[in-house]
N, C-alpha and C positions, 0 to 999 in steps of 0.2 A: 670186183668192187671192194671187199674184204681187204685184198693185198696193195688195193691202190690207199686204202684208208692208212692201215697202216703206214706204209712207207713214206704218207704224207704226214703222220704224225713223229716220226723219222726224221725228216726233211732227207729223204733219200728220193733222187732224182735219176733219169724221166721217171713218172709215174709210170705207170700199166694201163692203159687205156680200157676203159670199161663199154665194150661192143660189144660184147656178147664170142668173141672170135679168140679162140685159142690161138694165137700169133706167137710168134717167136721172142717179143718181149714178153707175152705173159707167162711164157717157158722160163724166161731169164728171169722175173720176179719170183716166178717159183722155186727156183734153184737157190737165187741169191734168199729167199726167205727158210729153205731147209737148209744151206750151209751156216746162218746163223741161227738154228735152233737144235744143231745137233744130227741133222735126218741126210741124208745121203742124196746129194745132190743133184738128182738124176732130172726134171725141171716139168716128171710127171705126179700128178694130184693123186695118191693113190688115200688109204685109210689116215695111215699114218700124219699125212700131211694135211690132211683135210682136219683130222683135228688137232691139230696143234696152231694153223690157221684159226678155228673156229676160237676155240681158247685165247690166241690172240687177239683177236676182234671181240671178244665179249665185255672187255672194260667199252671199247671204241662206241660198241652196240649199245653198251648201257648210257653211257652220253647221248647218243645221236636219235634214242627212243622210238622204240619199236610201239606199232600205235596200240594198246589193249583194252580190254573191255571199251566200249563207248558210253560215256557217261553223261555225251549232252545231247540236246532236246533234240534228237533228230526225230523228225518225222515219218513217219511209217509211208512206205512207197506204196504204191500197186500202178497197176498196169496203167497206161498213161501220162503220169507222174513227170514232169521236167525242172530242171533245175541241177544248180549247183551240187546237191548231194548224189546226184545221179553219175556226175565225171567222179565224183568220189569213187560210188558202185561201181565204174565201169573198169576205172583204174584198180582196185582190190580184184576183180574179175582175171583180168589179163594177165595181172601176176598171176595169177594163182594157175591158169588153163597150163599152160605149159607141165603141171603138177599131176595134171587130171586127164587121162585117155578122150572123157568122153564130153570134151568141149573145148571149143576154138575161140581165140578171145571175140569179143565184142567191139562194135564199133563207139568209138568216142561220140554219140551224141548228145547228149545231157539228155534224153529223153529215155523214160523207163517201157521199152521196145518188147515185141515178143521176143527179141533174141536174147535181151536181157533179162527178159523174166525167165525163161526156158533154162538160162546156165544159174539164175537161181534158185531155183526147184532142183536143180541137179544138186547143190550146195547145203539146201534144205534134207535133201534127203541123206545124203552124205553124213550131214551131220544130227542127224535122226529127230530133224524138228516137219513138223507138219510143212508139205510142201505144196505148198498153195499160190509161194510165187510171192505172196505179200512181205515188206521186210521191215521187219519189226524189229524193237531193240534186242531180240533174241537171234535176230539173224547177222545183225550188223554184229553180235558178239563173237558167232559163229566164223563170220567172215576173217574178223582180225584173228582169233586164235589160231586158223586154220594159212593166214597169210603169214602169225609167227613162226607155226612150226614149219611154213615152205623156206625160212632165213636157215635153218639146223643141218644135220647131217642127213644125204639123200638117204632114202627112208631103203631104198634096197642094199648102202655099205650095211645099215643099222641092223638089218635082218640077218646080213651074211655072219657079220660080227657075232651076234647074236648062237647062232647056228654053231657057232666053233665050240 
């Protein structure tokens, strides 16, 4: 996603198609993006490249806003709960499971489900607020800081990095 932003702000063509699938053009944007940034062409994501992508993409990310603190009237869910801000919740969810060992996304319902409430308690407690499952404007604050820091560097380069 990062490398196709870029290269559309670029006007560098084809894009890299954003599937989720390491293909052979997203080799070739990786290559073509370390041969112009100085890094060794090789068209795998290792440290190095990952942040100097990151860095590239962080004016992009500042434009395109990343969603933080929630500052309007949302309503406090619990169990039951349907509606529009529920595709919200369930959308923030599914980003984020891929993140998280111990939850699989949730179904697109607009209804606030045991399955939904169960991966918010997980979220709740993660993020060391009472997990009771209700979502309150401290949990929806929760959610987005927790969905900013899934956009940064995967959290086990950060550790290795770290460790040296």
């Amino acid at each position: 996603m990062w490398l196709r932003a870029l290269a559309q702000r670029k006007g560098i063509h084809p894009l890299p198609a954003v599937d989720g699938v390491y293909s052979e053009d997203t080799a070739n944007a990786v290559r073509c993006f370390q041969s112009a940034h100085g890094l060794p062409a090789t068209g795998v994501v290792d440290f190095a490249t990952w942040t100097a992508i990151r860095k590239a993409y962080e004016p992009v990310c500042a434009c395109a806003g990343l969603p933080g603190p929630l500052y309007v009237q949302c309503p406090d869910l619990e169990l039951g709960a349907a509606g529009s801000y529920i595709f919200i919740l369930q959308a923030l969810l599914n980003t984020l499971s891929p993140h998280f060992g111990n939850f699989t996304p949730v179904a697109y319902t607009g209804e606030y489900d045991t399955s939904t409430r169960e991966r918010i308690c997980c979220i709740q407690k993660c993020s060391g607020l009472p997990d009771g499952g209700r979502v309150d404007r401290l949990t929806w604050n929760a959610l987005a800081t927790l969905y900013n820091s899934s956009q940064g560097t995967p959290l086990a380069w950060r550790l290795s990095e770290q460790s040296k």
